[in-house]
N, C-alpha and C positions, 0 to 999 in steps of 0.2 A: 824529610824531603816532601816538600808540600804538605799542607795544612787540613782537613778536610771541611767540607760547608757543612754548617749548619743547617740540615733539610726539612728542619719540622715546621718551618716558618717562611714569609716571602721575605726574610731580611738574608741580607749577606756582607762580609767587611766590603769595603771598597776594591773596585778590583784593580788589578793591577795590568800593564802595558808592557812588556820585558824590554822592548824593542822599539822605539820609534823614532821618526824622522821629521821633528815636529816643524823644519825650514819646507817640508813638501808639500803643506798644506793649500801651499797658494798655486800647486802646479796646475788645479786643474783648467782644462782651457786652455794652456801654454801654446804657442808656438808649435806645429806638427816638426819635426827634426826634418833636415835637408833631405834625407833616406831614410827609407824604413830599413829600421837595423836590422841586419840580419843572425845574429845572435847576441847573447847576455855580454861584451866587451862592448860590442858598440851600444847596447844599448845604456850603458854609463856613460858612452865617449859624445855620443849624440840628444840624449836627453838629461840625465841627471848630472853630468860634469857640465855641462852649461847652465845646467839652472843654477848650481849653486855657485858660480862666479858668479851670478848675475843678483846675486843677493846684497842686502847693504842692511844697515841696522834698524830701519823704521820695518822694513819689508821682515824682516827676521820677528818681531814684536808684534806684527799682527798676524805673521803667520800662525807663530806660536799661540794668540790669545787666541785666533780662532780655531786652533788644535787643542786647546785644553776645554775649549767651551763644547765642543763635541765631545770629548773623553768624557766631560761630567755630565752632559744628557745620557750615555749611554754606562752610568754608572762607575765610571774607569776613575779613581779617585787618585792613581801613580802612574806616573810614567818617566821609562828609563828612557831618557833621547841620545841620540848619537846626530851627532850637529856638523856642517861643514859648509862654508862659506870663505875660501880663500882670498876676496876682496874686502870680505871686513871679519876679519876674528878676532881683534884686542876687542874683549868688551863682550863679546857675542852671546857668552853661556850663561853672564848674567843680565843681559836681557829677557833672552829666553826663562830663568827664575825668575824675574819677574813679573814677565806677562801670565807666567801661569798662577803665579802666588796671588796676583791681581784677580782671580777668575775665580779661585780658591781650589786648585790644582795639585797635589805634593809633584815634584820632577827632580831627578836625577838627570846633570847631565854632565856630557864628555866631548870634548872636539876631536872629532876625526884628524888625530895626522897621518901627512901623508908625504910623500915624495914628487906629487906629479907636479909640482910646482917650485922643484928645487929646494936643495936644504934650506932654504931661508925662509922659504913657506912651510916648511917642517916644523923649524926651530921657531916659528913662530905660532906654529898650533900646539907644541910642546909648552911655549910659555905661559899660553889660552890657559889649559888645561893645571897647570900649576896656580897662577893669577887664583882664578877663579876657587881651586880645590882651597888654597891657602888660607885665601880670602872667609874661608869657612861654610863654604858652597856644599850644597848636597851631591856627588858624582863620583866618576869614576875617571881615570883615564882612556882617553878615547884613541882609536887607530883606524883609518879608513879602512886597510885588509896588507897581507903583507906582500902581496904579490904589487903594490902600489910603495912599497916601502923597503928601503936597505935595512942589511941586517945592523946596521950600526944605527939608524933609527929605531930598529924594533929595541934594540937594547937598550936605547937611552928613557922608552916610552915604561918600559919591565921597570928600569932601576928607578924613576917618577911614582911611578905607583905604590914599589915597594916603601918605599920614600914618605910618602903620604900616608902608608897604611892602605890603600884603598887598591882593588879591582882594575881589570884593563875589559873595555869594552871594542871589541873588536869584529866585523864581518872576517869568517874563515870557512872557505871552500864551498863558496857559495855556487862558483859558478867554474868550468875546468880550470881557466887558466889559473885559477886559485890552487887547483889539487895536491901544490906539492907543500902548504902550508904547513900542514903538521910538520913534518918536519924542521921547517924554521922554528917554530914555535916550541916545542915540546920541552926544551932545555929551560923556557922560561914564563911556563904558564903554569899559573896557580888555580884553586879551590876558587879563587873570589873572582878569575875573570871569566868572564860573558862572552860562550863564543855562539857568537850570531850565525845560522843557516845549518851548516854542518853537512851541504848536500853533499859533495864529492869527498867527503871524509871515511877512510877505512873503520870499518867496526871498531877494532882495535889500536886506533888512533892517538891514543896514550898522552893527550891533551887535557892535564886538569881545567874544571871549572863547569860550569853552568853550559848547556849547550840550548838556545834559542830556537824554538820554530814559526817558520813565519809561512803559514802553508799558500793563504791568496798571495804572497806575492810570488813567493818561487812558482806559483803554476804561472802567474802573468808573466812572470820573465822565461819562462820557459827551461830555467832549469833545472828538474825532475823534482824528487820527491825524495826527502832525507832519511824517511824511515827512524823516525828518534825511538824507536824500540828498541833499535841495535843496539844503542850506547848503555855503556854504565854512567855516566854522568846523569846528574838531575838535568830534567828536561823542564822549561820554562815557554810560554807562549807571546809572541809580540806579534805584532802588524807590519813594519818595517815600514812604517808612513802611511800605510792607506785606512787612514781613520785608527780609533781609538775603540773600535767596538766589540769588548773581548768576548761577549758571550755568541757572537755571529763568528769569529774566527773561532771560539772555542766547538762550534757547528762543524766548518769547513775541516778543521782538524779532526774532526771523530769521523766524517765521511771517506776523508783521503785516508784515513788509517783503514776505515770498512772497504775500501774500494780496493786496497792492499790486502786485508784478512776480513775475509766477512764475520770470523768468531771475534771481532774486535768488541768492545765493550766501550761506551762516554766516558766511562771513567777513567780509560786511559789517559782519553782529551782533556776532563778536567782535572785530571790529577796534575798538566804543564801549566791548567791556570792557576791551581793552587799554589804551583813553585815559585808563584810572584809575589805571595806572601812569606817567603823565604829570603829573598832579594831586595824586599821594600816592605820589612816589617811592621813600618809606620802607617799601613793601609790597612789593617788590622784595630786600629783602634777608630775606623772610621765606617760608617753602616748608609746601608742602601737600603731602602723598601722598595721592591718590585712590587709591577704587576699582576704575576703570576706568584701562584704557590701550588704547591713548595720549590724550594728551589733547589730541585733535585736532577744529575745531569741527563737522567735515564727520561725525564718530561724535556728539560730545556732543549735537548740533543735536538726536539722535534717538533720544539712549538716557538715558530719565529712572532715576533712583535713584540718582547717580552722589552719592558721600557722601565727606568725607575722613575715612583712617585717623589720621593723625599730622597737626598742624600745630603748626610750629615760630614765633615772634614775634624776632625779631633772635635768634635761635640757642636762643633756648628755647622748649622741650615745652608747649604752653599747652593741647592736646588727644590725645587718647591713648585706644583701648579703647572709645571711646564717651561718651567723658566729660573733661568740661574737668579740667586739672589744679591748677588756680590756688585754683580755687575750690566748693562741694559746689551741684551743678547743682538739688538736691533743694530744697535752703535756697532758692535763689533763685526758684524757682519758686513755694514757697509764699510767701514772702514778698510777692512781687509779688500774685500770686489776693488776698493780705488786702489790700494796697493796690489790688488794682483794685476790691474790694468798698466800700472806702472812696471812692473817686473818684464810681464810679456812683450812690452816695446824695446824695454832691452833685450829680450833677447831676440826677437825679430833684426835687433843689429847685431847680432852676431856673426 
């Protein structure tokens, strides 16, 4: 369960992202919501369930290349995405592979189903997720959370994965109205699925699989703090969309644990970054040179700016000098600004 770093040197594998939401990339800026939500439901119902209708597949492609072009400035060489766009999902997961592949990126991804759109937006994030797994795609099975979903979609998404061989990636009890998840879930979660947040989850929750923490976002949404010490599950670390910077969330996690136990220790914190070489073992045959040495979590806990120089993808240069080598960091950046200009008009008509 997790890997340990290598601390006698500034190199380290590629790190890894457990968790992300690479369609968010283009929110910032968005449209303020009609009302400021006043808790964690509205705030899906008034910001992030509108952004992602408002999504389409040029906007999906440069979100994602400029969500992989930050991950590999800040050393993040895997990311596992959880994707959702019910106005355009034939097609969607592999776009997103290939904007990142394009960038020189590794990405696991899954479409979120869901229910809010009716079985037929179900059965058709079911098929995303199929398509694309089939197709010989790197991922998992995706589920938006199951309080968004019937028990006869949780089941058909369990018997998909099983099916494949592969994992269910899923938010669970992230936020209360989620809280009675375990128990949907329990009858059909394995070793290999991803359960995202974990915050209103019993200790003894009896949920196989991988449990994700995503500490800046559950404090920006305001709800609470998961405590992943409780769990016997391996604990893994992701972002849940806001950027790709593991070694600065690997931070926020060691302090939210000290602000909970002051005898906490970094190592707790990197011991979740290490479990993402557990889950995307292919980031392991790929190396960073930082700027800092050594890269050990007891100096990184506490010394921010720490940036990599070089980052190699299965034996090749993908960063170098300050700038990706794959691809012109300038282009994708404007690109994206015209696409997030185009997103925010739609959802200004909302």
């Amino acid at each position: 369960m997790g890997r340990p770093m290598n601390v006698s040197s500034n190199t380290t594998p590629g790190l890894v992202c457990a968790h992300h939401h690479l369609y968010s990339t283009l929110a910032r800026g968005m449209p303020a919501p009609q009302r400021m939500p006043a808790g964690f439901t509205e705030i899906l119902e008034l910001v992030w369930w509108r952004l992602d209708r408002a999504l389409d597949l040029e906007g999906i492609r440069w979100s994602a290349m400029l969500g992989a072009l930050e991950a590999l400035e800040r050393g993040c060489t895997a990311i596992i995405d959880h994707h959702e766009s019910p106005e355009a999902i034939d097609g969607s997961l592999s776009v997103i592979a290939e904007a990142c592949a394009e960038v020189g990126v590794r990405v696991d991804c899954a479409y979120g189903v869901t229910d809010r759109h009716g079985p037929e937006g179900a059965l058709r994030g079911i098929a995303e997720n199929r398509r694309y797994l089939r197709d010989g795609g790197r991922g998992r099975v995706g589920v938006h959370a199951a309080f968004t979903c019937t028990d006869e979609t949780l089941e058909a998404v369990a018997e998909l994965a099983g099916e494949l061989g592969v994992g269910v990636h899923i938010h669970v009890a992230e936020g209360e109205a989620d809280s009675g998840a375990a128990d949907r879930l329990r009858h059909l979660a394995t070793d290999d699925w991803l359960i995202v947040h974990g915050v209103h989850l019993a200790d003894d929750h009896g949920l196989a699989g991988t449990i994700v923490h995503n500490p800046r976002s559950n404090m920006n949404n305001s709800v609470g703090y998961s405590r992943p010490v409780r769990f016997s599950n391996p604990v893994a670390l992701g972002t849940d969309g806001i950027g790709a910077d593991m070694l600065e969330e690997f931070r926020l996690a060691y302090v939210r644990h000290r602000e909970y136990d002051v005898t906490a220790s970094p190592e707790v914190a990197w011991s979740y970054l290490a479990t993402g070489w557990d889950l995307f073992p292919e980031a392991l045959d790929d190396q960073v040179t930082w700027t800092h040495d050594p890269m050990d979590p007891w100096h990184l806990a506490f010394s921010p700016g720490v940036s990599p120089q070089e980052v190699e993808v299965e034996g090749e240069l993908v960063w170098a000098d300050g700038a990706p080598v794959r691809v012109d960091a300038d282009e994708i950046r404007t690109r994206a600004a015209e696409e997030a200009v185009r997103l925010h008009a739609r959802l200004e008509e909302m």
